[in-house]
N, C-alpha and C positions, 0 to 999 in steps of 0.2 A: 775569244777569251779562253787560256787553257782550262778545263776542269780539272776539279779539287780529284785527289786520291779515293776521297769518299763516294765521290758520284761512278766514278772503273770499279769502286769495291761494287757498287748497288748494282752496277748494270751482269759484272762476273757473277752475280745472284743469280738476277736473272736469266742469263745462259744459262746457266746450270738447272733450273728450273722448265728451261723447255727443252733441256737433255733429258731432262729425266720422264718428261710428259712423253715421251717417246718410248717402242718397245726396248726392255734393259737388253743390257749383254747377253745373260744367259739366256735371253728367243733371239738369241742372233740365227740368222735365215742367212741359208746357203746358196750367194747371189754375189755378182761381183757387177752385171749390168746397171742398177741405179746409183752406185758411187764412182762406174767410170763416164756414165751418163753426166753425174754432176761434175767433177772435177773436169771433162770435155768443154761444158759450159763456160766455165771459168778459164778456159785457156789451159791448159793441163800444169798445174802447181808444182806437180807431183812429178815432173819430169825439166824443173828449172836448175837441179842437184844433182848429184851421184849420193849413190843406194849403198847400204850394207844392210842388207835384208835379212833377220832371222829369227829363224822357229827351232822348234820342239816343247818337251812337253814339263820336263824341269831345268833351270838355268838359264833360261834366254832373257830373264831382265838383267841379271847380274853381266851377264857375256855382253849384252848391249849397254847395257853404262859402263865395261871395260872397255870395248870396241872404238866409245865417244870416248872415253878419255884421253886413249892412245892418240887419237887422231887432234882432238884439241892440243895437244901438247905441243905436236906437230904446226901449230900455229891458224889450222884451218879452221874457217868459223863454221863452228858445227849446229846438227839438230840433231833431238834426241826423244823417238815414241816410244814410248813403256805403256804395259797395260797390266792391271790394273791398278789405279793409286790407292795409297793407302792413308793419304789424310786430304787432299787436295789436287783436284781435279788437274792443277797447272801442273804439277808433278810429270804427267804423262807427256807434258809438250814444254822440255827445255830446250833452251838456247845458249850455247856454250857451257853447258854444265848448271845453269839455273834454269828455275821453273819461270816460263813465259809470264812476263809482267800483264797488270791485268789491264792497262790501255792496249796493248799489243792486241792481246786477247779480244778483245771486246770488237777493236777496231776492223780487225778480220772478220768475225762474226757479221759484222756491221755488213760488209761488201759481200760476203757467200748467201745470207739469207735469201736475196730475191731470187737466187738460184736454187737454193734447198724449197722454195714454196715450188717451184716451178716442177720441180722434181715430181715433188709430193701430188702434184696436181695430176702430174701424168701417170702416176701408178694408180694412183686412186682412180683415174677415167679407164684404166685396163682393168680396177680389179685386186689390186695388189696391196700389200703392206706399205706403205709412207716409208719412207726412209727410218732407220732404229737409229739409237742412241750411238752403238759402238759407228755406222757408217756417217752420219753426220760428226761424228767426233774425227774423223780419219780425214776425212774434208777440210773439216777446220784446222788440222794440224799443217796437212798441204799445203792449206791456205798462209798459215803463220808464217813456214819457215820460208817458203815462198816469194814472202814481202818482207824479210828480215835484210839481204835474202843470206840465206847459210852457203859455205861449198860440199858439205856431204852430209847426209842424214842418216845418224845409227836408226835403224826401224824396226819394232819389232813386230812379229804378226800378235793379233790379239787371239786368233783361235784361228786354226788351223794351216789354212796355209792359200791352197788352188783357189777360194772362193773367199778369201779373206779380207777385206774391205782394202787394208794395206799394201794387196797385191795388183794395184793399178800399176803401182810403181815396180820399175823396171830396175832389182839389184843388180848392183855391177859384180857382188860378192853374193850368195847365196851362205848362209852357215847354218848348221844343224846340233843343235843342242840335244841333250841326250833322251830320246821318244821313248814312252810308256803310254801305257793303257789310260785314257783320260776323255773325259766327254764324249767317251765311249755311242753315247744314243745321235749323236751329231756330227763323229769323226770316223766309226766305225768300230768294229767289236774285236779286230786282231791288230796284231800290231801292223800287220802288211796294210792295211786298208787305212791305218790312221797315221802311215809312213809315206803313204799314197798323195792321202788328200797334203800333206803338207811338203811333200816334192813338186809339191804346183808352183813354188816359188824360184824352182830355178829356171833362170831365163835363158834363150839361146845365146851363145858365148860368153855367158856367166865365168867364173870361176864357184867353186865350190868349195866349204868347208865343212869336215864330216866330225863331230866329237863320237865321243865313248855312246856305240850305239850294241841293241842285242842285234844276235847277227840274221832274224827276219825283217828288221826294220832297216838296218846295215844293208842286204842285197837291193832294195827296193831303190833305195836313195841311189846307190851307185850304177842302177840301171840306168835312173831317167839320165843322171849327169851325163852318163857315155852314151845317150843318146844325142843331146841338145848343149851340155856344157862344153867350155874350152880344156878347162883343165879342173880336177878333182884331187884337195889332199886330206890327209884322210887319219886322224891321231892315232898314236904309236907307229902308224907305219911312214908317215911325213913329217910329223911331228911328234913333240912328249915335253912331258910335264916329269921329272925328278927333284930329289932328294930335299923334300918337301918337308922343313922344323918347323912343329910348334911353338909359338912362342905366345905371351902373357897379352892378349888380345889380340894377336897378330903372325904372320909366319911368310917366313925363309923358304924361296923354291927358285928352282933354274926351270930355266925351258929350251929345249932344243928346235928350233924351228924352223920355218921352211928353209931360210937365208941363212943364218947363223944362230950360234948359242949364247941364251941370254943366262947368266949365271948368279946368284948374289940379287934375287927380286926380293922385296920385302912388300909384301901388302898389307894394313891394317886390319885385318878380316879373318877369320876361321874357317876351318872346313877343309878337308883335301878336294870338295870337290869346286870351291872357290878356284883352288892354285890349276885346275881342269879346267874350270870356266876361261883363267885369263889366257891357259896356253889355246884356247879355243879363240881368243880376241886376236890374240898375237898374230895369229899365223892368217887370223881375218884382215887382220892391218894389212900383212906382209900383202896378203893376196892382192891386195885392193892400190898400195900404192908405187910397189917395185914386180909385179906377177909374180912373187912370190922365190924371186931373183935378190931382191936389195934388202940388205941389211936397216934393219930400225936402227938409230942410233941408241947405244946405251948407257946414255944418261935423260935421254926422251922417254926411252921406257922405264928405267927405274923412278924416274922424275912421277910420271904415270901413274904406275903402281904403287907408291907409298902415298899416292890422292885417291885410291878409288873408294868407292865405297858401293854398299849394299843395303841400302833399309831393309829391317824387316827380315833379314836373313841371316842367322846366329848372332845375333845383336843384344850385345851387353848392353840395358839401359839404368842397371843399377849396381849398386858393389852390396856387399854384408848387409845380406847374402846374397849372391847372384842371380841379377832375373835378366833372364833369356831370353829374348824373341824371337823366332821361325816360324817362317809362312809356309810351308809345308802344307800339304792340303791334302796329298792323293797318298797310295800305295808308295809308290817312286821317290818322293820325297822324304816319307816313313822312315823309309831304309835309309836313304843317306842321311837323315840326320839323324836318326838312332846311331848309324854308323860313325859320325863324326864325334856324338856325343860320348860315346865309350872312348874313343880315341882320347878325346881332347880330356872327359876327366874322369876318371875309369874307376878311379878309388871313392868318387863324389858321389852322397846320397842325392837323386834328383827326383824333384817335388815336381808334377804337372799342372799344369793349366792348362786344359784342352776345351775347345769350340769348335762347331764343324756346323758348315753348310748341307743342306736336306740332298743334292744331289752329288755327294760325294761316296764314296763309301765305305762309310766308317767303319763298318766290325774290320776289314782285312787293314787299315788307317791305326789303329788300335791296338790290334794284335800285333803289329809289328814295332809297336812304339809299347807296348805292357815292358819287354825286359827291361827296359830303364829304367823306369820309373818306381819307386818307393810307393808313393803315395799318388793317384790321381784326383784332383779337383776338376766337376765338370759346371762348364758353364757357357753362357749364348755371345754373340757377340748381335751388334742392330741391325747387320741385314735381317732383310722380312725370310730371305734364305733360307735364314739360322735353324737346324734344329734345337731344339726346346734342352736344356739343362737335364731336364727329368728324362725327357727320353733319349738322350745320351745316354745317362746313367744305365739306365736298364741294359744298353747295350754292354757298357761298360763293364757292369759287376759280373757279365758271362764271362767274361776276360779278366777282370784282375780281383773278381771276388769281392763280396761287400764291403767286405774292410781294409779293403785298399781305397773303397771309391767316397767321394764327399761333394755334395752338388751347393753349389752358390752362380745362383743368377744372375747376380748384380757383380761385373766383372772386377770391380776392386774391391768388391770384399772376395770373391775366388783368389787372386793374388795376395789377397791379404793371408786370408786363412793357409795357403800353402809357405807363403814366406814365415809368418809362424811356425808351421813344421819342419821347416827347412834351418831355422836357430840358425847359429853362425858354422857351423858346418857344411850345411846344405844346399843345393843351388834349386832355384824356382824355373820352370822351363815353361813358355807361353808357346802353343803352338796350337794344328788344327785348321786355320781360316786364314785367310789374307784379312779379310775384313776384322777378325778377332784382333790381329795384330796392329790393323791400322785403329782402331778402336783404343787399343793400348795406348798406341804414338799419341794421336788426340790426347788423350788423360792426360799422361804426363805432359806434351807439353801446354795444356788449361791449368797442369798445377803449376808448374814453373813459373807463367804469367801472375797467377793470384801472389807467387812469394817473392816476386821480383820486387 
């Protein structure tokens, strides 16, 4: 007898419940042995597909939801890893563009368990950490598309790169989003060293893709490629991204690329560094299905690109007056969406919502995002993460002064009270945390259900 919808919602619970009994993300342990141990077990999942593998340190979930889209259009049944979600776990493990239904889900889990305890048994008799949350999740995604089955998997790494749960699998396409200083205590403290660990992802006869990198993380990549890669290209000098309009939630770019020039893109989305992400996708395409020889058809890509989207990433979720979302978290981030944010409305009073996780770092987070902002509102989001509202602030008022700063804990009255400052002139900008933002998503959409 099939079961009810009810019974995959109860059991998706509980998965998730003994994901979480598990060490979280951030103590992820730098090991790649117990998730190519497990997925070995299972017949290797993780090698039934072709790979578009990619890291760095901002941009690689947007670049990998362009990378799927391109290729969906294309007709191929795709997969699609993102880390981290920001309302729902399935989020991280689509299938053609949706989040993995939760029989799918469940039913996979069902089959990898007796190998995840098995795992578990043998680290524990060594000595060891049990398999974490993020490596049993990498498993089960394997495992998903696996038994779907997909022909190619956009992937992204979750942290780092050489050692990264993700990196069982063998990309056909290597691509490099643009690296900064970030988990600095677990990836290394220059940029050479955290350019390092996530050049572990290129495989021998890879192809490579390099986006807008500084030029100590720049050398490092272009070393390993030309030691172990086939071919390396490399933005602006193989590719480019021009003459890039904003437009009224959306914008007008060409891209010249590895094959030919795609002219007249229109994506639904903000940011110059969006219209960088997708020529970062583009030329991933190219590499992955013509060596970077054949032309994408362009009515496939334009088709593409007026579909993509980015949660959580300059995301207009309300009008009069405008509230903002950005997952912005590090330094790197700061700057380009401060940087976007003057672009895009430069004559606009902008009102903050800011939240920050304890292992970030906020004062240089802060400073770089003060010129924008009018007014800052500080407040937590529900990771247990979360620095505290109050001692935000403290940090805060060194930077923007007392009376700039206004602390409201409870995240919709922080929204609230800045949308009030913000009158019909003004725009509300929510930023700081991934988790802040998916905390937002959640909100709104618990209210849309109660007014439906």
């Amino acid at each position: 007898m099939r079961q009810s919808e009810h019974y995959w919602r109860q059991r998706v619970i509980e998965l998730e419940a003994a994901l979480l009994a598990r060490m979280p993300e951030n103590k992820v342990r730098p090991r790649l042995e117990p998730t190519r141990r497990a997925v070995d077990l299972l017949g290797s999942p993780q090698l039934a597909y072709r790979v578009i593998h990619v890291t760095g340190t901002n941009g690689k979930t947007s670049t990998t939801r362009f990378i799927e889209r391109i290729l969906r259009e294309h007709g191929l049944r795709t997969g699609r890893f993102t880390s981290p979600h920001l309302v729902s776990i399935q989020e991280r493990i689509a299938i053609d563009g949706d989040p993995v239904e939760d029989e799918a889900l469940v039913r996979s889990w069902q089959e990898i368990e007796p190998i995840l305890k098995m795992v578990d048994d043998e680290l524990l008799a060594a000595d060891e950490t049990t398999l974490t949350y993020f490596e049993v999740l990498s498993i089960l995604a394997f495992a998903v598309f696996a038994d779907v089955p997909i022909d190619v998997l956009a992937l992204e790494v979750g942290m780092g790169g050489e050692w990264d749960s993700t990196n069982v699998a063998d990309g056909d396409v290597a691509v490099f989003t643009p690296i900064a200083l970030d988990h600095v205590d677990r990836l290394g403290h220059t940029l050479e060293e955290i350019a390092t660990t996530k050049s572990g992802i290129i495989k021998p006869g890879a192809a490579v893709v390099i986006g807008k990198q500084r030029p100590e993380a720049l050398a490092v990549l272009q070393a390993k490629a030309a030691a172990i890669a086939d071919v390396t290209y490399q933005i602006e000098a193989d590719f480019s991204v021009n003459g890039v309009e904003a437009l009224n939630g959306a914008q007008r770019f060409a891209v010249k690329g590895l094959a030919a020039d795609y002219p007249g893109l229109l994506m639904p989305l903000i940011g110059d560094f969006q219209a960088e992400n997708a020529a970062v996708a583009i030329a991933a395409v190219e590499a992955f299905m013509g060596y970077g020889q054949k032309p994408i058809s362009q009515d496939i890509l334009r088709a593409a690109m007026a579909d993509v989207s980015s949660p959580g990433r300059l995301q207009i979720i309300e009008r009069e007056p405008t509230v903002l979302i950005d997952a912005a978290h590090n330094p790197a981030g700061a700057e380009a969406l401060a940087s976007a944010m003057a672009k895009l409305y430069p004559d606009t009073p902008i009102y903050g919502v800011i939240g920050m996780l304890a292992d970030k770092d906020t004062t240089a987070f802060l400073k770089l995002i003060e010129p924008l902002l009018s007014v800052v509102v500080l407040t937590q989001s529900s990771s247990p993460r979360a620095v505290s509202a109050e001692q935000l602030a403290e940090a805060a008022i060194e930077i923007f002064g007392s009376d700039r700063v206004a602390v409201e804990e409870n995240i919709e009255a922080a929204i609230g009270a800045a949308t009030s400052q913000a009158g019909a002139t003004g725009l509300v900008l929510v930023t700081g945390s991934i988790s802040l933002v998916g905390d937002v998503l959640r909100l709104k959409s618990e209210k849309e259900e109660h007014d439906a």
